[in-house]
ROVO-847724 format. One record per residue (C-alpha): z, x, y. Coordinates in Angstrom, 3 decimals, always signed. Each point is the difference from the previous one (the first is absolute). Layout:
BEGIN
+----------+----------+----------+
!        z !        x !        y !
+----------+----------+----------+
!        Z !        X !        Y !
...
+----------+----------+----------+
***
This chain:
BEGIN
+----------+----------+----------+
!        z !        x !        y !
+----------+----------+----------+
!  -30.921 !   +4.925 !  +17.338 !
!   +3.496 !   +1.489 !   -0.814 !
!   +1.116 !   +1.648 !   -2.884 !
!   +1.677 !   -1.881 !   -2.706 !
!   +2.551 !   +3.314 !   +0.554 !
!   +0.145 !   -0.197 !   +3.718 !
!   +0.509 !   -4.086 !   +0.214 !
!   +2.808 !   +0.469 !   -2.656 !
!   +1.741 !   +1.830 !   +2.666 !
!   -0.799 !   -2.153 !   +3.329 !
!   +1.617 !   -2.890 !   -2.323 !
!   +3.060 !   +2.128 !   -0.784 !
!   +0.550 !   +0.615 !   +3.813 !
!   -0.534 !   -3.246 !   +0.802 !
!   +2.749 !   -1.434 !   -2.676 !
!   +2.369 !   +2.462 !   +1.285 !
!   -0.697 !   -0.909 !   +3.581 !
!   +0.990 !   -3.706 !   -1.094 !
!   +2.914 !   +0.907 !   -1.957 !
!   -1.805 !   -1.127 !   -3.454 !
!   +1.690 !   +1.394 !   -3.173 !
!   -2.624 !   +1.411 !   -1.949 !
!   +2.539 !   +1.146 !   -2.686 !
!   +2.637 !   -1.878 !   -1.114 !
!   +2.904 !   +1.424 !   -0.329 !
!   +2.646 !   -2.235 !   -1.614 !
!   -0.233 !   -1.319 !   -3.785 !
!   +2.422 !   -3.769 !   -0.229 !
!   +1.942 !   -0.528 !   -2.809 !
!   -3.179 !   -2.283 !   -1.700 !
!   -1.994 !   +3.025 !   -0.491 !
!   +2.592 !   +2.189 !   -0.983 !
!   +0.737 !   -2.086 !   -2.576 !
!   -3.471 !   -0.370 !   -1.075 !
!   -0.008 !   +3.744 !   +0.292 !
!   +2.942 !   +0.721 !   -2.455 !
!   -1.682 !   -2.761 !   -2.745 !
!   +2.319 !   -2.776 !   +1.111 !
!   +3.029 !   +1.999 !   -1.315 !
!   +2.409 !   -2.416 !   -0.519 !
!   -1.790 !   -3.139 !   -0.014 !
!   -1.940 !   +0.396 !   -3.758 !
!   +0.814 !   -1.998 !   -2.920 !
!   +2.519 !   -2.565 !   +2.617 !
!   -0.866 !   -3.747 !   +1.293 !
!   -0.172 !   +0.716 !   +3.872 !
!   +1.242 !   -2.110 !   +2.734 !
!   -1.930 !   +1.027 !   +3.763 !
!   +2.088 !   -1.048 !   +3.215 !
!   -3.068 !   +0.716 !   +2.203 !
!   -2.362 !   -1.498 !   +3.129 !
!   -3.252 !   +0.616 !   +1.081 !
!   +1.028 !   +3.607 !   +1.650 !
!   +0.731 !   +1.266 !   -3.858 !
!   -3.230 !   +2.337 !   +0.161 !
!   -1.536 !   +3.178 !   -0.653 !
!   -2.221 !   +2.036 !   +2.225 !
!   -2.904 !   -1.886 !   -0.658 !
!   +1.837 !   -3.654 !   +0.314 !
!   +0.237 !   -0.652 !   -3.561 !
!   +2.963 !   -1.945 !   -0.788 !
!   +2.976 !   +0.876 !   -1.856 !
!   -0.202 !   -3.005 !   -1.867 !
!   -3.466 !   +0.628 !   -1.447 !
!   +0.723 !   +3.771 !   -0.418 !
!   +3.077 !   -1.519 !   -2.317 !
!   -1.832 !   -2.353 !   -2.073 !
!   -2.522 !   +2.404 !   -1.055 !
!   +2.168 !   +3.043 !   -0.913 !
!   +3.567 !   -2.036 !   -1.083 !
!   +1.026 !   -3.155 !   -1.465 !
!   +0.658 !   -1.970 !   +3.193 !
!   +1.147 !   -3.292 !   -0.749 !
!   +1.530 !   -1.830 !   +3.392 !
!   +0.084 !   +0.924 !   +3.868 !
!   +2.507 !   -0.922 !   +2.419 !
!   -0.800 !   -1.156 !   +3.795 !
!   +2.364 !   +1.053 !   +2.842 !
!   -0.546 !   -1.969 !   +3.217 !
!   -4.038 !   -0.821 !   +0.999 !
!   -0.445 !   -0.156 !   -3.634 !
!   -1.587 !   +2.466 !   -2.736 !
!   -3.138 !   -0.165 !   +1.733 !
!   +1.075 !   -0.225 !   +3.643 !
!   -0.843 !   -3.532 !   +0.553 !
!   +2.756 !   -1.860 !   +1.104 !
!   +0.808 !   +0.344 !   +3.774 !
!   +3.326 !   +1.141 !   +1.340 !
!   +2.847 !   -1.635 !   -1.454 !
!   -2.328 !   -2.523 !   -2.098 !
!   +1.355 !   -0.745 !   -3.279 !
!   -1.374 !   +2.069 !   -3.088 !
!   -0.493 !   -2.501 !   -3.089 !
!   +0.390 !   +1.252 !   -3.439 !
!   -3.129 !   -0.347 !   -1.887 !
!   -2.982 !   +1.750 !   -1.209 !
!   -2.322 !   +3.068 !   +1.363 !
!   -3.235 !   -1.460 !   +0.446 !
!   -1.791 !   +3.601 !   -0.373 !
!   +2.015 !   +0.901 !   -2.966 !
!   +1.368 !   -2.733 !   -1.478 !
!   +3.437 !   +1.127 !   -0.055 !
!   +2.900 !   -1.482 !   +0.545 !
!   +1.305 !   -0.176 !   +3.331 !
!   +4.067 !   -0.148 !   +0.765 !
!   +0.989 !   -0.602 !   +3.628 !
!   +2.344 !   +2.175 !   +1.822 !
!   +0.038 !   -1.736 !   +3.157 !
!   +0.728 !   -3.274 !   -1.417 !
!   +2.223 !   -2.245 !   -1.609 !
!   +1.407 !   +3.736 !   -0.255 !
!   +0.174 !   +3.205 !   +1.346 !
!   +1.576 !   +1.971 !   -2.852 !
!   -1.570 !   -0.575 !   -3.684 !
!   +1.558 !   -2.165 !   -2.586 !
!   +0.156 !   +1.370 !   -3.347 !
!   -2.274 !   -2.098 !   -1.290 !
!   -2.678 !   +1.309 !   +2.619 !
!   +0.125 !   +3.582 !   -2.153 !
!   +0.156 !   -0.949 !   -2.480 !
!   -2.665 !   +1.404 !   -2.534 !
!   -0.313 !   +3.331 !   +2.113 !
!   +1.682 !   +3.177 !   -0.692 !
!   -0.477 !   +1.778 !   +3.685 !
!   -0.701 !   -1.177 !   +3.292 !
!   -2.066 !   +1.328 !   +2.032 !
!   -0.163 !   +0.588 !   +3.858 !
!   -2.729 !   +0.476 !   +2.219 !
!   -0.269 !   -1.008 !   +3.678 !
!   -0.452 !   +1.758 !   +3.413 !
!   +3.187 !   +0.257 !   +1.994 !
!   -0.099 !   -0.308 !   +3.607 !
!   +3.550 !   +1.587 !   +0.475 !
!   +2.113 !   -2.232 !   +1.650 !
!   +3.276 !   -1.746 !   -1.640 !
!   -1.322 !   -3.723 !   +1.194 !
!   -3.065 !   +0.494 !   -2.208 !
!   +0.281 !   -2.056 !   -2.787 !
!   -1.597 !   +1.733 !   -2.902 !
!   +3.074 !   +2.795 !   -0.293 !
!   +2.320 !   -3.075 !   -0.905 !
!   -2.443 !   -1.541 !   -2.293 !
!   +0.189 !   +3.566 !   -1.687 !
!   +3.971 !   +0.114 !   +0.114 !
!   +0.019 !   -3.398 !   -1.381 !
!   -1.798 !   +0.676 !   -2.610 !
!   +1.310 !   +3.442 !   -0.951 !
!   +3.291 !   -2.715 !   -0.682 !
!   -1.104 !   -2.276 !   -2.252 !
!   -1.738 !   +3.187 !   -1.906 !
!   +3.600 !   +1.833 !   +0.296 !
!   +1.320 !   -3.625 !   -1.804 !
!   -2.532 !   +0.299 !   -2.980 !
!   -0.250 !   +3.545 !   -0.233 !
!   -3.357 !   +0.197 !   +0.685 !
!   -1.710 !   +2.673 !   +1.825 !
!   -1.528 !   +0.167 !   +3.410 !
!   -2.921 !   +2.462 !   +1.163 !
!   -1.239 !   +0.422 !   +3.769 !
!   -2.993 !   +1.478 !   +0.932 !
!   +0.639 !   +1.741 !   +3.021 !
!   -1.531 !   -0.447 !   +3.552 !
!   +0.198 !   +2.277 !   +3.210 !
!   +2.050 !   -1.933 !   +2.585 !
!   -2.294 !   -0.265 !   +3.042 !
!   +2.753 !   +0.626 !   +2.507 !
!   +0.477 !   +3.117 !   -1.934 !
!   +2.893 !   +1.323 !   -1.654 !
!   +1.622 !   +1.557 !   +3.236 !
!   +0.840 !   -3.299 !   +2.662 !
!   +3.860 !   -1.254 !   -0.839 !
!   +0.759 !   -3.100 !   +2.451 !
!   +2.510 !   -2.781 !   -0.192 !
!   +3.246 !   -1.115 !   -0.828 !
!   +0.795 !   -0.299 !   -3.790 !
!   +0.449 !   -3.789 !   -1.155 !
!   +3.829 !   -1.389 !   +0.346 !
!   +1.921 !   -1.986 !   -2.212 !
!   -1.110 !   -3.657 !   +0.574 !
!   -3.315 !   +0.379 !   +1.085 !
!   -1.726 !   +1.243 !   -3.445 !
!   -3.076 !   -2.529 !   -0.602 !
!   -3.887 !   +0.622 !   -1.077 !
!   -0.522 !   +1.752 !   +3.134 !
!   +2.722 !   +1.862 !   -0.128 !
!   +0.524 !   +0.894 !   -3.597 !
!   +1.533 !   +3.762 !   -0.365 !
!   +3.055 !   +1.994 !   +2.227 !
!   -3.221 !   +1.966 !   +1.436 !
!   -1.269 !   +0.312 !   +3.642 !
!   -2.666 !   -2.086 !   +1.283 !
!   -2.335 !   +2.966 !   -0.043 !
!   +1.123 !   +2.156 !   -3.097 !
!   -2.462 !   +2.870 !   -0.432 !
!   -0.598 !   +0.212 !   -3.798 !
!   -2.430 !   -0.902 !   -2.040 !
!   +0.169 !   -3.331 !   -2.554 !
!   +0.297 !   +2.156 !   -2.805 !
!   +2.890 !   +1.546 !   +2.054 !
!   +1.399 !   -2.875 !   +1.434 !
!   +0.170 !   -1.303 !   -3.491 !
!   +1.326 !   +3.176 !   -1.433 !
!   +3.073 !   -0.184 !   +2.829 !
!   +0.544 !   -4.110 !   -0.430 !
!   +0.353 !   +0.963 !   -3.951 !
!   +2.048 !   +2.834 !   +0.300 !
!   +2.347 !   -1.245 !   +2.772 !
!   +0.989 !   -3.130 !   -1.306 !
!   -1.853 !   -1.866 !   +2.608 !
!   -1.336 !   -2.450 !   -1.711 !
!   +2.170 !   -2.388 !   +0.427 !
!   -2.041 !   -3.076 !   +0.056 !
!   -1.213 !   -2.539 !   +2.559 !
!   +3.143 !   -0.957 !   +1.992 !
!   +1.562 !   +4.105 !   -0.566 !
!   +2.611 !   -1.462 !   -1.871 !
!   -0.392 !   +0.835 !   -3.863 !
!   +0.511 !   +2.071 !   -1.909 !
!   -2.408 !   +3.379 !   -0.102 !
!   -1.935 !   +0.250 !   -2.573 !
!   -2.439 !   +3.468 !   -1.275 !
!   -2.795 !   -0.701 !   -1.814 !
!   -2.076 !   +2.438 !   -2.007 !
!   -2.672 !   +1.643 !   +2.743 !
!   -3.283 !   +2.194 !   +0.488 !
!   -1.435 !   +1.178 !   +2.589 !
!   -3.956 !   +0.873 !   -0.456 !
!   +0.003 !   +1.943 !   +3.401 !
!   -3.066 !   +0.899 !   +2.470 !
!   -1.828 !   +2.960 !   -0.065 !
!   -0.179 !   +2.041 !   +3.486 !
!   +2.478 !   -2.115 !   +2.169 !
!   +1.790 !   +1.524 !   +2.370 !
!   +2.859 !   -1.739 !   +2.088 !
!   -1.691 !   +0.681 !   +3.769 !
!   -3.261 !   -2.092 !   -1.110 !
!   -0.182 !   -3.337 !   +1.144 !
!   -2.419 !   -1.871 !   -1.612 !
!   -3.426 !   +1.089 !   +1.977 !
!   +0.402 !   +3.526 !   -1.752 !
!   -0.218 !   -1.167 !   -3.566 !
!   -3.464 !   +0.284 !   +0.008 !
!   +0.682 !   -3.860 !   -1.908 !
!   -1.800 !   -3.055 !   +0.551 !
!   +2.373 !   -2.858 !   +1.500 !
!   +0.181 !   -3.230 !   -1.576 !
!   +2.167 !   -2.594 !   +2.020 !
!   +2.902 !   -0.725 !   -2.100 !
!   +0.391 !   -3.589 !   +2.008 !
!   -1.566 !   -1.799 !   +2.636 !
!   +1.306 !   +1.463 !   +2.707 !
!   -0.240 !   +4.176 !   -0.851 !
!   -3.649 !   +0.301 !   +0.320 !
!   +0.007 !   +3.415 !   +1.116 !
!   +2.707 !   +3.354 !   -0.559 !
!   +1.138 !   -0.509 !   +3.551 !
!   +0.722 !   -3.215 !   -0.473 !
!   +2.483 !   +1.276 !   -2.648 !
!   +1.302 !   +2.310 !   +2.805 !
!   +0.000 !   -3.221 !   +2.563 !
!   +1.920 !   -2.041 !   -2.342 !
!   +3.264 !   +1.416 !   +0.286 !
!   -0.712 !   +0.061 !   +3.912 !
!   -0.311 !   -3.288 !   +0.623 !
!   +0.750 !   -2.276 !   -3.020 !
!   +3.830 !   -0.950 !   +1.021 !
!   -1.169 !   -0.902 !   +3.308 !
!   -2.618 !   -2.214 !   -2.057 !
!   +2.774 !   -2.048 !   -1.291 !
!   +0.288 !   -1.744 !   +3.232 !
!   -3.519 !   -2.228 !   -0.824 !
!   -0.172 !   -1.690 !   +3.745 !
!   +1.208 !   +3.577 !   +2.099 !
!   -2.908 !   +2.404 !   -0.327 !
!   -3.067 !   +0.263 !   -1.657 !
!   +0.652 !   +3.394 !   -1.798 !
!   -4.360 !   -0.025 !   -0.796 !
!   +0.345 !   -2.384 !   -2.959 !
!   -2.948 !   -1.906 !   +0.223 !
!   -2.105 !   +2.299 !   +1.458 !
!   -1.766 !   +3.540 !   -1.113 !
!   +3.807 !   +1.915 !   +0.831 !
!   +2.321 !   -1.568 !   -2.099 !
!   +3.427 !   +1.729 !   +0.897 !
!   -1.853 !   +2.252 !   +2.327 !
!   +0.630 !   -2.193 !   +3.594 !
!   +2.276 !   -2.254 !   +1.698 !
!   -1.586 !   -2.618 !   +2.359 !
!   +0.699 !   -3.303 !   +1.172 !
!   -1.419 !   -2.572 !   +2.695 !
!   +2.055 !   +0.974 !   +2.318 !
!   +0.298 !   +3.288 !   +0.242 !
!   -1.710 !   +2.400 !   +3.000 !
!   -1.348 !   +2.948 !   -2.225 !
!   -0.167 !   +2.288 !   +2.527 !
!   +3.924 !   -0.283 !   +0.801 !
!   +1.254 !   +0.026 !   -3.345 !
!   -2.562 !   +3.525 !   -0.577 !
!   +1.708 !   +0.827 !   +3.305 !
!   +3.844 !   -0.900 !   -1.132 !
!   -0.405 !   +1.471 !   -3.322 !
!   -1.739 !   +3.386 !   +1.130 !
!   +3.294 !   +0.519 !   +2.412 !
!   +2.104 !   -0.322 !   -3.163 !
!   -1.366 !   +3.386 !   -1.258 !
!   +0.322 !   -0.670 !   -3.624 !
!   -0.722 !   +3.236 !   -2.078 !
!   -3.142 !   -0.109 !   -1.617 !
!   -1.407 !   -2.921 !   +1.164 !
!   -3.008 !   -1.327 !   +2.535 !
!   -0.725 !   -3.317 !   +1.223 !
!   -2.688 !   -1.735 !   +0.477 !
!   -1.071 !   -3.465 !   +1.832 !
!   -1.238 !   -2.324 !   -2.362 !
!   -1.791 !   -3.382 !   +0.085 !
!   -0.928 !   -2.344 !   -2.858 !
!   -0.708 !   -3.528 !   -1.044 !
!   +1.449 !   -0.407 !   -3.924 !
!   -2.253 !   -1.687 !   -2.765 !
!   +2.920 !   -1.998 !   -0.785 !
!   +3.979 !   -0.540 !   +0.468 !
!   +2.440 !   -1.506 !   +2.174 !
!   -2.423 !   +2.233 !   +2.977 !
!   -3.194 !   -1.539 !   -2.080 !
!   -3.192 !   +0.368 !   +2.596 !
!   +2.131 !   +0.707 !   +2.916 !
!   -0.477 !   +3.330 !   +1.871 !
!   +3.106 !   +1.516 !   -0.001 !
!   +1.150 !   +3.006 !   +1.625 !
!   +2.612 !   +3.702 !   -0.945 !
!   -0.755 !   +3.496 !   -1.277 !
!   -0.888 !   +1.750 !   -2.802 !
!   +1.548 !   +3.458 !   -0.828 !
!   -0.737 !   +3.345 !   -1.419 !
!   +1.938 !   +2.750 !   -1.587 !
!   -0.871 !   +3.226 !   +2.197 !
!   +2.909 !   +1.805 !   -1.986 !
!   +0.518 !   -2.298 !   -3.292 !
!   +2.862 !   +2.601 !   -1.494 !
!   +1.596 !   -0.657 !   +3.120 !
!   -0.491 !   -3.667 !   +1.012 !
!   +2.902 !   -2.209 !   -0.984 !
!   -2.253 !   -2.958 !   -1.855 !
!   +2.865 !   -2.530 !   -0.920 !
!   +1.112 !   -0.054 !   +3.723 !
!   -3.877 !   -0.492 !   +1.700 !
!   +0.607 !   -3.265 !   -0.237 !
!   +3.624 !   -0.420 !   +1.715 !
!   -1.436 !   +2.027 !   +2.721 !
!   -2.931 !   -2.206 !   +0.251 !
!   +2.832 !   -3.224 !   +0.156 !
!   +1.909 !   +2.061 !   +2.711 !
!   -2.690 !   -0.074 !   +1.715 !
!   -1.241 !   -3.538 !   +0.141 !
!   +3.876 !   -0.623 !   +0.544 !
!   +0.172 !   +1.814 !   +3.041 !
!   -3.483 !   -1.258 !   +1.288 !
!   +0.193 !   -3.414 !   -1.541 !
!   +3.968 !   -1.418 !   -0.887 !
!   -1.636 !   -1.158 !   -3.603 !
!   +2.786 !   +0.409 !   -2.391 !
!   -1.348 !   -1.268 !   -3.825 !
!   +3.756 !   +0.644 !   -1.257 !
!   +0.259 !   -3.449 !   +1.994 !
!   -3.165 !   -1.616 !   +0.211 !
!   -0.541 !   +0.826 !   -3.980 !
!   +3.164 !   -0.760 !   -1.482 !
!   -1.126 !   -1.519 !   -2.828 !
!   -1.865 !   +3.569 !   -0.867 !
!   +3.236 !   +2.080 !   +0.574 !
!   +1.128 !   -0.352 !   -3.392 !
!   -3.025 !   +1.869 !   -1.541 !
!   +0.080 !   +2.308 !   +2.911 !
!   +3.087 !   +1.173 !   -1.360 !
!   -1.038 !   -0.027 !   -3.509 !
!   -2.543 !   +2.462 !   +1.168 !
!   +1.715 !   +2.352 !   +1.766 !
!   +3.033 !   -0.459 !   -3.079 !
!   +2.901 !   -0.608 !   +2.579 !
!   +0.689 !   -2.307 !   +2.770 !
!   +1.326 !   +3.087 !   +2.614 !
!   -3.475 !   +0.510 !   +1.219 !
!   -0.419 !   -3.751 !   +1.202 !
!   +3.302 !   -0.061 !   +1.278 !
!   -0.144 !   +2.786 !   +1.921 !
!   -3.442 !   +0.338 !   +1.037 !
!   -0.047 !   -3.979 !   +1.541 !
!   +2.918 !   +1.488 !   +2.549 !
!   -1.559 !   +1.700 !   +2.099 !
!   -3.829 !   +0.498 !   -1.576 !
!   +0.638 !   +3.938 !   +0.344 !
!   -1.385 !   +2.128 !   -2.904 !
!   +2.890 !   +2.475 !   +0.327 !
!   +2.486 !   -2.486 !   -0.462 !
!   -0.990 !   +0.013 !   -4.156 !
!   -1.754 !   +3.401 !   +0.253 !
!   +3.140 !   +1.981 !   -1.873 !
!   +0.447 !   -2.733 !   -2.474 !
!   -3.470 !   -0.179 !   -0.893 !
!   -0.198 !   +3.785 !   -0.564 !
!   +3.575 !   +0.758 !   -1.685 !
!   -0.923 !   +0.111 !   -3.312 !
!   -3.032 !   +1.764 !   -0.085 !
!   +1.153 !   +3.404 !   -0.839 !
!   +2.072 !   -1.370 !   -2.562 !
!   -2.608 !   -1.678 !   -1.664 !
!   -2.496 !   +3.089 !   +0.284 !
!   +2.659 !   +2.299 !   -1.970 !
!   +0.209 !   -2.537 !   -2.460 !
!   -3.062 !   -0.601 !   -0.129 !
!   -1.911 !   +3.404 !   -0.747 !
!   +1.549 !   +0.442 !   -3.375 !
!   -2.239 !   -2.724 !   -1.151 !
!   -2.862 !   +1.991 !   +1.714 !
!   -3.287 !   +0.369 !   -2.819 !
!   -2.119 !   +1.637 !   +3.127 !
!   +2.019 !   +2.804 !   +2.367 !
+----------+----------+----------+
***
């Protein structure tokens, strides 16, 4: 029989051989919080903009951590609801938390930004939800759209801070431009922005970026905090953390996921082009359709030599969709080199290539999607230009040409260096 001492090291080995974190390394904002006493948050009637990925180590959620240690009298729901419920898009009702008996105000609703008379009877709001890093993602507007209303009533806003599973080094995109601000598209930032939400919120506040839904008001500051993580460092993407995920909607069910998103997600917008792996166990981790020969598009994609990437045939039937029980057919792909794979423009390779092998051209065929397309990407140049010819290096430049810009600005809102 082995000793207690010598089978506490074979299961070491054997976590390290798998890549299992046996020590965590990174604290979120929840239990630093916790850790100072809830600095900030005694003696005050607390309002918690959370979801179901508001959690410490061991899953317990914000909003019961709150209730026990600090007067916490309503939550707010962003988009799939304060309990992650409501599917994509679905309405979120105002209403009543079943588990807590709460009330309940709706953020992806009747409105996106709170009325007055949502807050009032609280004297800070609260913020905790896992960012996946990408502009499109709607939580970082429900923040900025709140951090308004609070700027309005002079009411305070706290944000527990997250790591940002694409880490805090990948910059991609073009910044939004004038005319195409909306939910998706709610901040003068690049698609793929590199900070933190505490830091994104810190810049948004400090910049004057908050400028509302359309990106047509007035900026407005409101009064901030930042509880801020514990051991983060900007090259960890989220598998590092040594922190359990929690989906924070539907379709994230796993960190790469969060890294896929940004990868395939505009691409998504045309519903009846490819199947980007929604409905199946790779959501924004494939593209596949009926009629698509696997092996070429591996094959046409391979000879494109994109940095950092590797290509894989792929063939799946979805559980449901437009592709619902239908084997379809495309590739899945890998980072080999994620610091130097270019993740926003996977997916305009991967429609270059079923261009050249195919002649499918969604810009046409899915018209009636174009106009969120462009909300997405937060300008109309990249549809324009791209439909031409179908060649990533006719929108390559644009795409990249404000990176560096943003990066300088960006790092003096840095918490982790």
């Amino acid at each position: 029989m082995l000793s207690r001492h010598l089978l506490r090291h074979i299961l070491c080995a054997a976590a390290l051989a798998v890549g299992i974190n046996l020590g965590a390394q990174v604290k979120p904002g929840i239990e630093v919080l916790r850790d100072r006493g809830f600095e900030g948050l005694q003696g005050k009637r607390v309002g918690l903009l959370t979801n179901p990925s508001g959690v410490d180590r061991q899953l317990r959620s914000t909003i019961d951590i709150l209730r026990e240690n600090v007067n916490l009298v309503a939550l707010y729901a962003p988009e799939h609801g304060v309990r992650g419920d409501i599917w994509a898009g679905g309405k979120v009702e105002t209403g009543k938390d079943e588990a807590t008996g709460l009330p309940v105000f709706s953020l992806y609703g009747a409105t996106r930004q709170p009325t007055p008379e949502m807050l009032k009877g609280i004297d800070i709001l609260v913020y905790d939800i896992q960012d996946i890093g990408s502009r499109s993602y709607t939580f970082i507007s429900c923040l900025g759209l709140a951090m308004r209303t609070c700027a309005e009533l002079g009411i305070p806003v706290m944000v527990l801070d997250r790591p940002n599973p694409l880490g805090g080094l990948k910059i991609e995109g073009a910044v939004v431009r004038e005319g195409f601000f909306s939910y998706v598209s709610q901040y003068q930032i690049p698609y793929i922005y590199g900070l933190t939400v505490g830091e994104l919120a810190t810049l948004i506040n400090e910049e004057g970026l908050n400028r509302g839904q359309k990106g047509n008001e007035v900026p407005l500051k409101c009064s901030l905090t930042i509880v801020p993580m514990e051991g983060w460092e900007r090259s960890m993407t989220y598998e590092r953390t040594g922190l359990p995920w929690v989906m924070p909607s539907p379709n994230i069910p796993y960190p790469r996921s969060a890294i896929c998103y940004p990868c395939s997600g505009l691409t998504g917008e045309f519903n009846d082009y490819l199947n980007i792996g929604i409905g199946y166990t790779v959501p924004f981790d494939a593209f596949a359709a009926e009629w698509i020969d696997a092996d070429k598009l591996k094959a046409k994609l391979d000879s494109y030599k994109v940095p950092g990437v590797a290509w894989r045939a792929v063939h799946y039937t979805p559980f449901y969709g437009s592709n619902a029980k239908k084997l379809i057919h495309g590739v899945q792909y890998y980072f080999i080199d994620y610091e130097a794979a270019p993740l926003t423009l996977v997916q305009f390779y991967v429609m270059q290539a079923v261009y050249e092998l195919y002649k499918k051209n969604p810009f046409e065929q899915s018209q009636a999607r174009l106009p969120m397309f462009n909300k997405v990407c937060g300008t109309d140049f990249v549809s324009k230009e791209f439909s031409k010819r179908f060649r990533v290096s006719d929108i390559e430049s644009y795409w990249t040409a404000d990176v560096e810009d943003f990066r300088s600005l960006s790092e003096k809102y840095y918490i982790y260096r």
